[in-house]
PyMOL Python script that loads the backbone (N, CA, C, O; Angstrom):
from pymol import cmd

cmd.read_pdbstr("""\
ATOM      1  N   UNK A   1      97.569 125.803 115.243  1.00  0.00           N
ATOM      2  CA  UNK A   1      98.262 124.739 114.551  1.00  0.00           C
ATOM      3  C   UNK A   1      97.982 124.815 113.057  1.00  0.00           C
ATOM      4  O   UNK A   1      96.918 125.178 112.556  1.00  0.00           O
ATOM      5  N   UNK A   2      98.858 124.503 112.542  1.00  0.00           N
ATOM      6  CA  UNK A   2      98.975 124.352 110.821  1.00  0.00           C
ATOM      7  C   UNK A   2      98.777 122.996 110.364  1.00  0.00           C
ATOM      8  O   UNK A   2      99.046 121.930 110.918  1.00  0.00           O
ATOM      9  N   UNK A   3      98.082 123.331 108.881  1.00  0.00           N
ATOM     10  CA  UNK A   3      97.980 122.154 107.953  1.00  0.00           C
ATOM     11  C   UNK A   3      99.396 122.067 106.928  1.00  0.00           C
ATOM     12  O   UNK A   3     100.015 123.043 106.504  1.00  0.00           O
ATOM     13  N   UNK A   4      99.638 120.950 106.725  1.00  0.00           N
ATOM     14  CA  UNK A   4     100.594 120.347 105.728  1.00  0.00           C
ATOM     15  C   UNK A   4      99.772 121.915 104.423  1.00  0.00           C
ATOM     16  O   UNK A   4      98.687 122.498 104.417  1.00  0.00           O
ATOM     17  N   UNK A   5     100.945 122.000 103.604  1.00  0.00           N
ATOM     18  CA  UNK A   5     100.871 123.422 102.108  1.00  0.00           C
ATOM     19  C   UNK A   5     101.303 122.443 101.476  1.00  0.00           C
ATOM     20  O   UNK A   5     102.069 121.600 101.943  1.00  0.00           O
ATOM     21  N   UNK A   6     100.864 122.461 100.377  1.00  0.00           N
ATOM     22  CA  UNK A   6     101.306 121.459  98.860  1.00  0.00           C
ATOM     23  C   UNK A   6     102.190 122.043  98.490  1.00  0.00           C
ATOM     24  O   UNK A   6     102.091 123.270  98.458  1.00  0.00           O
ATOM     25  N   UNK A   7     103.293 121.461  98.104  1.00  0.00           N
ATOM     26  CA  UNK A   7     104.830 122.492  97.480  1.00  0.00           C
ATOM     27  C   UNK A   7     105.154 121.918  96.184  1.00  0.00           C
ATOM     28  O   UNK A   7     105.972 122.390  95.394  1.00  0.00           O
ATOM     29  N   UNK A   8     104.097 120.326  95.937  1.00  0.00           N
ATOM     30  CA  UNK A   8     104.614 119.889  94.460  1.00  0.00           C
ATOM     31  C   UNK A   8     104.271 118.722  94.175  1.00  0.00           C
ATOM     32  O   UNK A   8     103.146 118.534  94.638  1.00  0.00           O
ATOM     33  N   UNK A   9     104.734 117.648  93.543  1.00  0.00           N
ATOM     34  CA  UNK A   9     104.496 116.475  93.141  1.00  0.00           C
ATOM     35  C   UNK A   9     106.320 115.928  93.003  1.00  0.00           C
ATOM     36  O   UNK A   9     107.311 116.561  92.641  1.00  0.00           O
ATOM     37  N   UNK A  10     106.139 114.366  93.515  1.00  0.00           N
ATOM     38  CA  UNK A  10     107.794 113.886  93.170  1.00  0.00           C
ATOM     39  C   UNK A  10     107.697 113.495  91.732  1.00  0.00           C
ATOM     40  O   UNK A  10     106.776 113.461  90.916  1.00  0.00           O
ATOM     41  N   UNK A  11     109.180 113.163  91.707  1.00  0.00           N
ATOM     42  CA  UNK A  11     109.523 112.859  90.375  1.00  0.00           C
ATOM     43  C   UNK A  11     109.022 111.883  88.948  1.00  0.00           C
ATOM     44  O   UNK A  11     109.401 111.780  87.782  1.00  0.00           O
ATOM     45  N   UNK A  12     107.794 111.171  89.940  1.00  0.00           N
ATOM     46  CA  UNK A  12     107.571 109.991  88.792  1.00  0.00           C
ATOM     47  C   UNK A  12     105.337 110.908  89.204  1.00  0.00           C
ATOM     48  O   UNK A  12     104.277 110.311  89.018  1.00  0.00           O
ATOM     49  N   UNK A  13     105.513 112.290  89.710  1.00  0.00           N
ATOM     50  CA  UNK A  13     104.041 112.810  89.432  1.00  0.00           C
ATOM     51  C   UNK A  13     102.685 112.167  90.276  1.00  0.00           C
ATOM     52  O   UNK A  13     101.577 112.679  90.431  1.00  0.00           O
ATOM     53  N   UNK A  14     103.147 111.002  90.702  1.00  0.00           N
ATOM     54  CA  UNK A  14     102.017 110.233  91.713  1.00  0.00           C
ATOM     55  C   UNK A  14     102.276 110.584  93.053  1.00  0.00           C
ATOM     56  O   UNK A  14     101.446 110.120  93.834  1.00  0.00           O
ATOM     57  N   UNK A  15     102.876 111.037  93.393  1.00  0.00           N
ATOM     58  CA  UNK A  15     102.899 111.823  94.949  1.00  0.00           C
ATOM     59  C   UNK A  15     102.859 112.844  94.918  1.00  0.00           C
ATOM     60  O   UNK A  15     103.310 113.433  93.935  1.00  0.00           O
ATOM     61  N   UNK A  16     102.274 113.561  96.031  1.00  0.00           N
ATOM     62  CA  UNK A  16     102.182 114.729  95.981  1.00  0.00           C
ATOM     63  C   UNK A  16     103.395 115.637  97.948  1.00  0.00           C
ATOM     64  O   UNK A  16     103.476 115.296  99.128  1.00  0.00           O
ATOM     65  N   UNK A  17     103.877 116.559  97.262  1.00  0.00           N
ATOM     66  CA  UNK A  17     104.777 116.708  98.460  1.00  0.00           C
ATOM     67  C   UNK A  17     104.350 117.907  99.440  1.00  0.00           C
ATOM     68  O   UNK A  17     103.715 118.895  99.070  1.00  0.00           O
ATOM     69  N   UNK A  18     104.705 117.716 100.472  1.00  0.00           N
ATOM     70  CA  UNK A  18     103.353 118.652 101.570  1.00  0.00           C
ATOM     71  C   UNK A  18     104.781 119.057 102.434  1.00  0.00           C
ATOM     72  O   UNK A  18     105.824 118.433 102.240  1.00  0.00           O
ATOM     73  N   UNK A  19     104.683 120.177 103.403  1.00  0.00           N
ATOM     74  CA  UNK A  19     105.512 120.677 104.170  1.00  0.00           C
ATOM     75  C   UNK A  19     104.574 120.982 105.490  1.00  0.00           C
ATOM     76  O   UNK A  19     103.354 121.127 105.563  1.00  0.00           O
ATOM     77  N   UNK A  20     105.437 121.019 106.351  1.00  0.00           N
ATOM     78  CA  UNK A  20     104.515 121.324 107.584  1.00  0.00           C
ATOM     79  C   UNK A  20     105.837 121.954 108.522  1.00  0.00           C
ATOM     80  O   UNK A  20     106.923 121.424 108.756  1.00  0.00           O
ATOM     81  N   UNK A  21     105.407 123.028 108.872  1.00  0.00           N
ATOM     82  CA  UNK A  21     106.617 123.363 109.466  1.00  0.00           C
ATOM     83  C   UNK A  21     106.231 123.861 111.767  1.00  0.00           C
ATOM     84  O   UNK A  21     105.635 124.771 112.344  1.00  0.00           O
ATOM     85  N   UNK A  22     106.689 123.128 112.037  1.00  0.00           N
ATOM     86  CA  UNK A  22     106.103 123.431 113.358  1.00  0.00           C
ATOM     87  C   UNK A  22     107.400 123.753 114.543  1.00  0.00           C
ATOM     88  O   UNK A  22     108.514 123.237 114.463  1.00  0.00           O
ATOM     89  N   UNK A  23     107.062 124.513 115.402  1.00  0.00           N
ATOM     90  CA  UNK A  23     108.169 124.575 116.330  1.00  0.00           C
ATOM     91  C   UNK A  23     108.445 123.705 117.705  1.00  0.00           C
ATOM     92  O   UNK A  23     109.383 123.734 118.501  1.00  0.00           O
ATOM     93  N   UNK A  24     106.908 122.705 117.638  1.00  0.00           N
ATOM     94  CA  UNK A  24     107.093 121.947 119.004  1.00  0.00           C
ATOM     95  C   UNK A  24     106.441 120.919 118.473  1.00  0.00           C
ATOM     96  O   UNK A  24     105.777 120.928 117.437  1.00  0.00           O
ATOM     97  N   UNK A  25     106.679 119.853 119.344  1.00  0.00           N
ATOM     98  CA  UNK A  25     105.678 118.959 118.782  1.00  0.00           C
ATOM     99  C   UNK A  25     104.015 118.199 118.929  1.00  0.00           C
ATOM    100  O   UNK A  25     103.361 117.240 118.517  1.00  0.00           O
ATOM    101  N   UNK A  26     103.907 119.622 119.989  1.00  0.00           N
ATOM    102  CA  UNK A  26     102.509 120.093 120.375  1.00  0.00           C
ATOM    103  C   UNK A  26     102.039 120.695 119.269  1.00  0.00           C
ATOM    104  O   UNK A  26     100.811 120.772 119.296  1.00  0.00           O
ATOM    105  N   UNK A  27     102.582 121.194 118.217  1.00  0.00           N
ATOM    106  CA  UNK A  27     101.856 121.961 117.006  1.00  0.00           C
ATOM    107  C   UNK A  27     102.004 120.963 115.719  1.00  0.00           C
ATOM    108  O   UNK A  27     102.179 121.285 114.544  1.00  0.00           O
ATOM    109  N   UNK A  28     101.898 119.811 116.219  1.00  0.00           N
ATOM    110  CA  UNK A  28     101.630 118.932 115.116  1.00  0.00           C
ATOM    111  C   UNK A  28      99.697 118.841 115.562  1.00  0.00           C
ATOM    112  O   UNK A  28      99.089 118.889 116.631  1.00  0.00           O
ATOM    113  N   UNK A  29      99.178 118.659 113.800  1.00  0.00           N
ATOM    114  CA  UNK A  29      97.757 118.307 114.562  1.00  0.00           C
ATOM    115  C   UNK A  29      98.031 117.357 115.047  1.00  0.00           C
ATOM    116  O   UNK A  29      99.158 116.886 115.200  1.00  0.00           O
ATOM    117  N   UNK A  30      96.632 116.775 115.483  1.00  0.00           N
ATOM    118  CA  UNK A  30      95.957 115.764 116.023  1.00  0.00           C
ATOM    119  C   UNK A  30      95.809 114.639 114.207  1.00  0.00           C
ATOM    120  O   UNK A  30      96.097 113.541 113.731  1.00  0.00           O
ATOM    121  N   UNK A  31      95.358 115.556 113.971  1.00  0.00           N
ATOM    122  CA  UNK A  31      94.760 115.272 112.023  1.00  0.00           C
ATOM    123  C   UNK A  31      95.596 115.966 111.007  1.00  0.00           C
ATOM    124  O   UNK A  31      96.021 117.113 111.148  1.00  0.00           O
ATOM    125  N   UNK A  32      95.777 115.314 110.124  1.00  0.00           N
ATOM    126  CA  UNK A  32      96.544 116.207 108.892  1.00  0.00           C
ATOM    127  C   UNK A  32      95.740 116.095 107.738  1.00  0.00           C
ATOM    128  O   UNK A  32      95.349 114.987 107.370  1.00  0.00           O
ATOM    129  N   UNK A  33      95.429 117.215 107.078  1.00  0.00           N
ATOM    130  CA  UNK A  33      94.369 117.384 105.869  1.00  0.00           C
ATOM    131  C   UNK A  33      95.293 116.633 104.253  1.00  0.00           C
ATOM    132  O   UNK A  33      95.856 117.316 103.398  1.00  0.00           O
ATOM    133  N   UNK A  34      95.206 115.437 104.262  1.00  0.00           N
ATOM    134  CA  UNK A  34      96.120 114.740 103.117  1.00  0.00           C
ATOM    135  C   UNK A  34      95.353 113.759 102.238  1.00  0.00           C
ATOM    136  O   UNK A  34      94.644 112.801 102.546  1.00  0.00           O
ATOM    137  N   UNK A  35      95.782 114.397 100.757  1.00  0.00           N
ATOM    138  CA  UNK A  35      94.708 113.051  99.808  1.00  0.00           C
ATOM    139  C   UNK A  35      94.727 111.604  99.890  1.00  0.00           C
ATOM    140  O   UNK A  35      93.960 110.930  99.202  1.00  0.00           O
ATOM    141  N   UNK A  36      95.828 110.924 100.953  1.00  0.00           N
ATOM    142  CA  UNK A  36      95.836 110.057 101.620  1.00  0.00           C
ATOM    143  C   UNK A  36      95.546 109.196 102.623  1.00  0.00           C
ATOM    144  O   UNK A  36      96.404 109.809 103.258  1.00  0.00           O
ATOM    145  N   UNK A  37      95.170 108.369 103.384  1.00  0.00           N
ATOM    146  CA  UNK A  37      95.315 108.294 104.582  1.00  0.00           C
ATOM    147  C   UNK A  37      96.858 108.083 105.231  1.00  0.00           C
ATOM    148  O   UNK A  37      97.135 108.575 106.325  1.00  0.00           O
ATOM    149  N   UNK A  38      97.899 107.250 104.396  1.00  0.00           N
ATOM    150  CA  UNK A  38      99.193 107.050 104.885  1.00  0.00           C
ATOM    151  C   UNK A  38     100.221 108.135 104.163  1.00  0.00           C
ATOM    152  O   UNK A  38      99.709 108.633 103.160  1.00  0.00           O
ATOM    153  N   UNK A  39     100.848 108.357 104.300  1.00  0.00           N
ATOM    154  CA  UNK A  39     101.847 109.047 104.322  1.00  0.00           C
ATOM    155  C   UNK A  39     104.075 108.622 104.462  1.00  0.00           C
ATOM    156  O   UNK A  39     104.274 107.566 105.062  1.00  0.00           O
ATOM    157  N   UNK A  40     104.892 109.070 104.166  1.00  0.00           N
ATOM    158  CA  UNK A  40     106.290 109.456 104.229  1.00  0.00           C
ATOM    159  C   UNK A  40     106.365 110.792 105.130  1.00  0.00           C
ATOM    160  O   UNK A  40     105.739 111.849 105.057  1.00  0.00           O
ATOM    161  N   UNK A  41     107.365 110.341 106.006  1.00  0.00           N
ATOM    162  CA  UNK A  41     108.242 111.978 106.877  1.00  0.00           C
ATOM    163  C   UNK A  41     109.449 112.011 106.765  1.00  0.00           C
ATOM    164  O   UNK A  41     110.108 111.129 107.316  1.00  0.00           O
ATOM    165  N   UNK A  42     110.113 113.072 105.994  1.00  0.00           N
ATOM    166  CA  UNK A  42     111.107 113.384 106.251  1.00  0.00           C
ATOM    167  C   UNK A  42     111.735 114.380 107.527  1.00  0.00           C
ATOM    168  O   UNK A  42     112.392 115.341 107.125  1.00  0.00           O
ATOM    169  N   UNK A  43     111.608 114.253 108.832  1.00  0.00           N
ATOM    170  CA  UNK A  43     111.890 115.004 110.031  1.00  0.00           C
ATOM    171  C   UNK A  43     113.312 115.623 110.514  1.00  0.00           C
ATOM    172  O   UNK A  43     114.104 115.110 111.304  1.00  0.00           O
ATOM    173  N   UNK A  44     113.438 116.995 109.755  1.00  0.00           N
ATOM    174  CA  UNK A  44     114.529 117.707 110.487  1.00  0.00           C
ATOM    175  C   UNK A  44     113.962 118.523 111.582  1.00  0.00           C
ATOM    176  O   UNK A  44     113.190 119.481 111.535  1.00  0.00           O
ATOM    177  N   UNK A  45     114.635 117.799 112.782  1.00  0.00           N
ATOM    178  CA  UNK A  45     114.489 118.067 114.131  1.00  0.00           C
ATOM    179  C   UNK A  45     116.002 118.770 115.061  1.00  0.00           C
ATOM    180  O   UNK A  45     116.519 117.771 115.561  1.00  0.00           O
ATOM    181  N   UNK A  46     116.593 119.641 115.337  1.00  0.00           N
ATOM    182  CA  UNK A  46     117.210 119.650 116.843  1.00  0.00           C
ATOM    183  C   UNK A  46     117.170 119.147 117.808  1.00  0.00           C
ATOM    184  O   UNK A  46     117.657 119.837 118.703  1.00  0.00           O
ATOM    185  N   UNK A  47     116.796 118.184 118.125  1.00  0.00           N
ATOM    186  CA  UNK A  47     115.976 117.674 119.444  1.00  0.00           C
ATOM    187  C   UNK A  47     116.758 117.531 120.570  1.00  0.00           C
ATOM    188  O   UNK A  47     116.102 117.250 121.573  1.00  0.00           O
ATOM    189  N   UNK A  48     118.094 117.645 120.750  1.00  0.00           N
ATOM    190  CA  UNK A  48     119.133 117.191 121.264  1.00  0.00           C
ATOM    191  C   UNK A  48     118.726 117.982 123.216  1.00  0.00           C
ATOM    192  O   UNK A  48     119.280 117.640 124.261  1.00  0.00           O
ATOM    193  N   UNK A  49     117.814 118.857 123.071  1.00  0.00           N
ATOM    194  CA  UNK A  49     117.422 119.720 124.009  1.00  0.00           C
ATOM    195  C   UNK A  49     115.750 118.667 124.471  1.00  0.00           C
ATOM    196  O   UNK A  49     115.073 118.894 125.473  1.00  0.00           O
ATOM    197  N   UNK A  50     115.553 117.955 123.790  1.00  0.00           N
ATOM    198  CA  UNK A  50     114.340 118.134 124.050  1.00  0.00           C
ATOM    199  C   UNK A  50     113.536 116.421 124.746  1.00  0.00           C
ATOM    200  O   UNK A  50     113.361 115.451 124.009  1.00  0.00           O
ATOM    201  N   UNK A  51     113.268 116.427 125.837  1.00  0.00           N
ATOM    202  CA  UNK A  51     112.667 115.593 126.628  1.00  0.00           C
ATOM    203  C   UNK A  51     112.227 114.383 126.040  1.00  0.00           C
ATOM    204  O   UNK A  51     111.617 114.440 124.972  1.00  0.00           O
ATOM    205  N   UNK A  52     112.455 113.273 126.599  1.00  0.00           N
ATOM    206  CA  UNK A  52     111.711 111.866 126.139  1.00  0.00           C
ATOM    207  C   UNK A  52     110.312 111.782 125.646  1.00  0.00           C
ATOM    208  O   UNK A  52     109.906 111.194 124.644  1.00  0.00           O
ATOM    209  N   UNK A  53     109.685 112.431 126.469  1.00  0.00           N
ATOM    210  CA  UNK A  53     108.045 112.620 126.591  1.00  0.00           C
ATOM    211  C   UNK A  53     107.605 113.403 124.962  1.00  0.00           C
ATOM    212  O   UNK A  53     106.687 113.155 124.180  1.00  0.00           O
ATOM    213  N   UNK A  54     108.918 114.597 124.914  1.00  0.00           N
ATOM    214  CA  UNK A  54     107.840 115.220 123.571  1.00  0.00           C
ATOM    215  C   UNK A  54     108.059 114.287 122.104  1.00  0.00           C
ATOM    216  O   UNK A  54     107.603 114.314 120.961  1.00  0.00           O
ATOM    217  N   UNK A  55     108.782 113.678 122.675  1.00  0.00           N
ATOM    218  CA  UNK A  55     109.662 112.940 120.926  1.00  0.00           C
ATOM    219  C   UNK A  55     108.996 112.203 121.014  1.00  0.00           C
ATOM    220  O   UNK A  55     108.578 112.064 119.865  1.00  0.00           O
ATOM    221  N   UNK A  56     108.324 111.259 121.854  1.00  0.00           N
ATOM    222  CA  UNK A  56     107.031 110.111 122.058  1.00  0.00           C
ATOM    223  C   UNK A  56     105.832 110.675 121.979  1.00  0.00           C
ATOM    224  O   UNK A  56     104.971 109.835 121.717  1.00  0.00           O
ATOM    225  N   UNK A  57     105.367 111.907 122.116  1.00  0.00           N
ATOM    226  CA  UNK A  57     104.081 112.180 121.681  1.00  0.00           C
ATOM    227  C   UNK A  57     104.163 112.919 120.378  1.00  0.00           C
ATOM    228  O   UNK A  57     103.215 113.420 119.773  1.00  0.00           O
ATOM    229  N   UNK A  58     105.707 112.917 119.955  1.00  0.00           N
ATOM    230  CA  UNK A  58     105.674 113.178 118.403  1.00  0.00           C
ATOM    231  C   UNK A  58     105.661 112.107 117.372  1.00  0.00           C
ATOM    232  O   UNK A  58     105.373 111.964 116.184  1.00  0.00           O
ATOM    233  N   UNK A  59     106.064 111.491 118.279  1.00  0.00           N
ATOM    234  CA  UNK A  59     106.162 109.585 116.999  1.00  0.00           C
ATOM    235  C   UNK A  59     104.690 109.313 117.388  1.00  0.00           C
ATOM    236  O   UNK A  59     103.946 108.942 116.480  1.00  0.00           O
ATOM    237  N   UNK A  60     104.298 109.425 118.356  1.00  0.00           N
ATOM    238  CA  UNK A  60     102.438 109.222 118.510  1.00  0.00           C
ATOM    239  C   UNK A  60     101.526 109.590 117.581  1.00  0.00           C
ATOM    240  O   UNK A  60     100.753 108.965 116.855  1.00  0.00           O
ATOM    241  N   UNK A  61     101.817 110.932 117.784  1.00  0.00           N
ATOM    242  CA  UNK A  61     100.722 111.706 116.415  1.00  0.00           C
ATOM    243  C   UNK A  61     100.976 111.704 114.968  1.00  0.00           C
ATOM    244  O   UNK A  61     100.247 112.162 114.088  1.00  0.00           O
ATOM    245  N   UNK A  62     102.300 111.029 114.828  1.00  0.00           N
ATOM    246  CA  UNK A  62     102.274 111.153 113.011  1.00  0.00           C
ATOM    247  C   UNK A  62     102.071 109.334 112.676  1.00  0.00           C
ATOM    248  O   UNK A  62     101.852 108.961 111.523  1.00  0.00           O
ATOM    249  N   UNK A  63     102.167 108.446 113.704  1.00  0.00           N
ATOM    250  CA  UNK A  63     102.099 107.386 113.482  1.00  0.00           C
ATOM    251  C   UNK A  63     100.452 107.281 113.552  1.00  0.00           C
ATOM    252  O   UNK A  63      99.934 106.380 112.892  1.00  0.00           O
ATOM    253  N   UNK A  64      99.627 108.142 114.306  1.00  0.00           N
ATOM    254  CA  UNK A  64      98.738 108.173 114.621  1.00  0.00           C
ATOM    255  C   UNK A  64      97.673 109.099 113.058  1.00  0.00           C
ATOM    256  O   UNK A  64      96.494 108.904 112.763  1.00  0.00           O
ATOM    257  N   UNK A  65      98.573 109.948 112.456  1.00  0.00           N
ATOM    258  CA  UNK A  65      98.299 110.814 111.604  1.00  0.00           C
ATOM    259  C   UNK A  65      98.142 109.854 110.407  1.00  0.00           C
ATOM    260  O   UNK A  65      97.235 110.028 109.593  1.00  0.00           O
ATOM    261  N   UNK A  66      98.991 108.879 110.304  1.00  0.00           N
ATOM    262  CA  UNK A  66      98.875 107.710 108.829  1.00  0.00           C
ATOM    263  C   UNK A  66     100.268 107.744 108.214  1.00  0.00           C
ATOM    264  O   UNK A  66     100.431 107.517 107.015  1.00  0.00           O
ATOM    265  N   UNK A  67     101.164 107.998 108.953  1.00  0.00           N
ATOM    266  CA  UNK A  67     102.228 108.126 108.938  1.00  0.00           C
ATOM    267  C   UNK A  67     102.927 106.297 108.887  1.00  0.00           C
ATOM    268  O   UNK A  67     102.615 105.519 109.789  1.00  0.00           O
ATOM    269  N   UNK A  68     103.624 105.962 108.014  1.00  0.00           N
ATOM    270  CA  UNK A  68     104.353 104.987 107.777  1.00  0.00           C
ATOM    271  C   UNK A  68     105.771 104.347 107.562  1.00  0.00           C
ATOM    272  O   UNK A  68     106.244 103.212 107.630  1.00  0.00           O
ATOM    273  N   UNK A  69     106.111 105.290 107.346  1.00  0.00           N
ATOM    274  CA  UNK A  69     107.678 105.579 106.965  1.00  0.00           C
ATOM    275  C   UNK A  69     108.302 106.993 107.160  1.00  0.00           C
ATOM    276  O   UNK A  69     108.003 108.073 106.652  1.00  0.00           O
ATOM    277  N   UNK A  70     109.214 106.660 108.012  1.00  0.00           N
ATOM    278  CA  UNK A  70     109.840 108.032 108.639  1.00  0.00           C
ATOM    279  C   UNK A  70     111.480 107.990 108.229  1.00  0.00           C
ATOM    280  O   UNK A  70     112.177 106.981 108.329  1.00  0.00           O
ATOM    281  N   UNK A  71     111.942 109.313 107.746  1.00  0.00           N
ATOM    282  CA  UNK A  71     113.330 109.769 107.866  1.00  0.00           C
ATOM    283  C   UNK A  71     113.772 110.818 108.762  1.00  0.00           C
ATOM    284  O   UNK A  71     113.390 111.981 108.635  1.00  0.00           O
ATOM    285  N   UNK A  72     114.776 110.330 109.898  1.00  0.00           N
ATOM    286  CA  UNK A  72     114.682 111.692 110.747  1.00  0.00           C
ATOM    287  C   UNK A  72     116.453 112.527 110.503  1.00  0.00           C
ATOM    288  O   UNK A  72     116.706 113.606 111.039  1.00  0.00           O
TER     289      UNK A  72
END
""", "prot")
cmd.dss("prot")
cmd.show_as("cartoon", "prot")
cmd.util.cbc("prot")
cmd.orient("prot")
């Protein structure tokens, strides 16, 4: 599993913007290494294939990660 890569800072320089690119949503950590504890997701997903169960243990772990605000 992968950590969030720093790709930049937004437009007003007080955020900092992280990418995480995973193919399931078993390869999200458990933990994400962030100068934060909360966090923004922007989530481009396919999911249209993909089971009730994994999309709920994917809203689990990023809500769980410090995750606060989601765009999917």
């Amino acid at each position: 599993m992968g950590q969030p890569v720093r790709v930049g800072s937004y437009f007003f320089e007080d955020r900092e913007l992280f990418v995480l690119d995973a193919q399931r949503p078993d390869d999200l950590p458990e933990t994400l290494a962030l100068p934060s504890p909360h966090f923004a997701c922007l989530l481009a997903w396919d999911a249209i294939s993909t089971s009730d169960d994994s999309i709920v243990t994917l809203a689990r772990r990023l809500l769980n990660a410090g995750c606060v605000y989601i765009c999917c």
